[in-house]
C-alpha positions as CSV (number, residue, x, y, z in Angstrom):
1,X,51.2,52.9,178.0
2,X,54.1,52.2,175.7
3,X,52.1,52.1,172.6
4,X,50.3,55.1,174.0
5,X,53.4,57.1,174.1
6,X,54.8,55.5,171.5
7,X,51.5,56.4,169.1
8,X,51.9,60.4,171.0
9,X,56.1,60.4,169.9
10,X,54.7,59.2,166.2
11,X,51.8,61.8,166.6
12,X,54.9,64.7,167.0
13,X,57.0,63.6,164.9
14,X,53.9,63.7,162.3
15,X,53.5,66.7,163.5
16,X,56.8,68.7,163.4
17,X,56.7,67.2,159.7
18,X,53.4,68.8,158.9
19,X,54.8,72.2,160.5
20,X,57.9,71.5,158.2
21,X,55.8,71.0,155.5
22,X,53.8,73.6,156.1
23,X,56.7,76.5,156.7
24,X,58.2,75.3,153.4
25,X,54.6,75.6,151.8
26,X,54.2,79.2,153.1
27,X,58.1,80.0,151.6
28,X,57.0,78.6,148.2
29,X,53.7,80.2,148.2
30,X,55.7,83.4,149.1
31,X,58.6,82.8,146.4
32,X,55.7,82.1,143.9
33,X,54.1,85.4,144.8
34,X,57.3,87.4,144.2
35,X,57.9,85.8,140.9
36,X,54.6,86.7,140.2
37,X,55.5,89.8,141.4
38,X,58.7,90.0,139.2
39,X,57.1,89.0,135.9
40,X,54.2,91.2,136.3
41,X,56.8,94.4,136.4
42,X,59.0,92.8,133.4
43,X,55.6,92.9,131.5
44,X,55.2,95.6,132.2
45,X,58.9,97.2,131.7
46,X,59.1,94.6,128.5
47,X,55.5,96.6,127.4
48,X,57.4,100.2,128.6
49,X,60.0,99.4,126.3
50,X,57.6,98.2,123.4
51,X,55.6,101.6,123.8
52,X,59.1,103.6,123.7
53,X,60.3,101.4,120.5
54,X,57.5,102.2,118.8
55,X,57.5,105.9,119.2
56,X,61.3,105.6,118.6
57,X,60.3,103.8,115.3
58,X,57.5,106.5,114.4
59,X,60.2,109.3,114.9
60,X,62.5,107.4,112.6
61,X,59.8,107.1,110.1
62,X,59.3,111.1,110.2
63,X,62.7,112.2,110.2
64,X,63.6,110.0,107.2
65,X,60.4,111.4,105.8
66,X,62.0,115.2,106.5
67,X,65.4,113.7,105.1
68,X,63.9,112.3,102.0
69,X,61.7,116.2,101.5
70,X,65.2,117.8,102.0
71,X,67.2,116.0,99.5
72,X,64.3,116.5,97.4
73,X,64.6,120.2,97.8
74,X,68.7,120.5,97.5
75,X,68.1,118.3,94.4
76,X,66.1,121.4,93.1
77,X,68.3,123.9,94.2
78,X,71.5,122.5,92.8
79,X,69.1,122.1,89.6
80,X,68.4,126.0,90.0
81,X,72.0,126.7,90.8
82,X,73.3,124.4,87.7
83,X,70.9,126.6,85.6
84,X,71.8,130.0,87.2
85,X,75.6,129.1,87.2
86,X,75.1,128.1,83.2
87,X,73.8,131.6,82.4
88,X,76.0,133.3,84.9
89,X,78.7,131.4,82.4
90,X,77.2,132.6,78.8
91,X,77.0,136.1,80.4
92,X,80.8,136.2,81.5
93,X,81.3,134.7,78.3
94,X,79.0,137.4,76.1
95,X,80.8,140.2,78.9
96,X,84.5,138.9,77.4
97,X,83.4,139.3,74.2
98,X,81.7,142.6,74.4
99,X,85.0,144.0,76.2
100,X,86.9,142.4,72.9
101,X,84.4,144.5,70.7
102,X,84.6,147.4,73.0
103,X,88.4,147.6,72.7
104,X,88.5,147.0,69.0
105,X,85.6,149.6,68.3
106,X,87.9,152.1,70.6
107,X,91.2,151.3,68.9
108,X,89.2,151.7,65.6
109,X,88.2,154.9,67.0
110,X,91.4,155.9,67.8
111,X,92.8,155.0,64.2
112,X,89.8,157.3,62.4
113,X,90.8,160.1,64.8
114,X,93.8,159.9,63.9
115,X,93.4,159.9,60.3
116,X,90.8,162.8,60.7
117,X,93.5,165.0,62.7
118,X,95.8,164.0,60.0
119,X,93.2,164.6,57.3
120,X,92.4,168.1,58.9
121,X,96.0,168.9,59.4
122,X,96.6,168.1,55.4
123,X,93.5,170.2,54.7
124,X,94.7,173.2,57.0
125,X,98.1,173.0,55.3
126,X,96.7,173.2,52.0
């Protein structure tokens, strides 16, 4: 009867270590499912964030396509502008010089007037 309850204390004991055993199986197994559960959405976030860098990196690419286009275009129009501002110069230059002429050929006029009046006057007198 001793060994009998002896063999029944061992056969508890045994047993409250299997149910030991056993609860911290099922916390492990549950732990291990929400790590599981954790790395699946960090895939997925980690692929989230793949997806959004490489539209980020697309509309990097376009816009410095865009940039490139309009410094290729203000390149031409200070080209344009160089050219129109050059003429623009010779004209205000060619303008200057015509008003020079203009007010030589007027005093010039002014002088043969002048010496026509006083040329007419003589021949009046006379």
């Amino acid at each position: 009867q001793k060994e009998l309850l002896k063999y029944k204390q061992e056969a508890r004991n045994l047993q409250g270590i299997k149910d030991a055993l056993q609860q911290r199986l099922i916390q492990q197994d549950a732990s291990v499912l929400q790590l599981k559960q954790e790395l699946l959405r960090a895939n997925m976030d980690k692929e989230e964030l793949h997806n959004q860098n490489v539209d980020l990196q697309r509309k990097v690419e376009e816009r410095n396509r865009l940039l490139a286009e309009y410094k290729k275009e203000l390149g031409q129009k200070d080209r344009h502008l160089q050219q129109h501002q050059t003429k623009l110069d010779e004209m205000l230059r060619q303008l200057s010089e015509a008003s020079y002429q203009q007010v030589d050929l007027e005093r010039e006029l002014e002088h043969k007037e002048a010496l026509l009046a006083h040329c007419m006057k003589r021949e009046a007198e006379e």
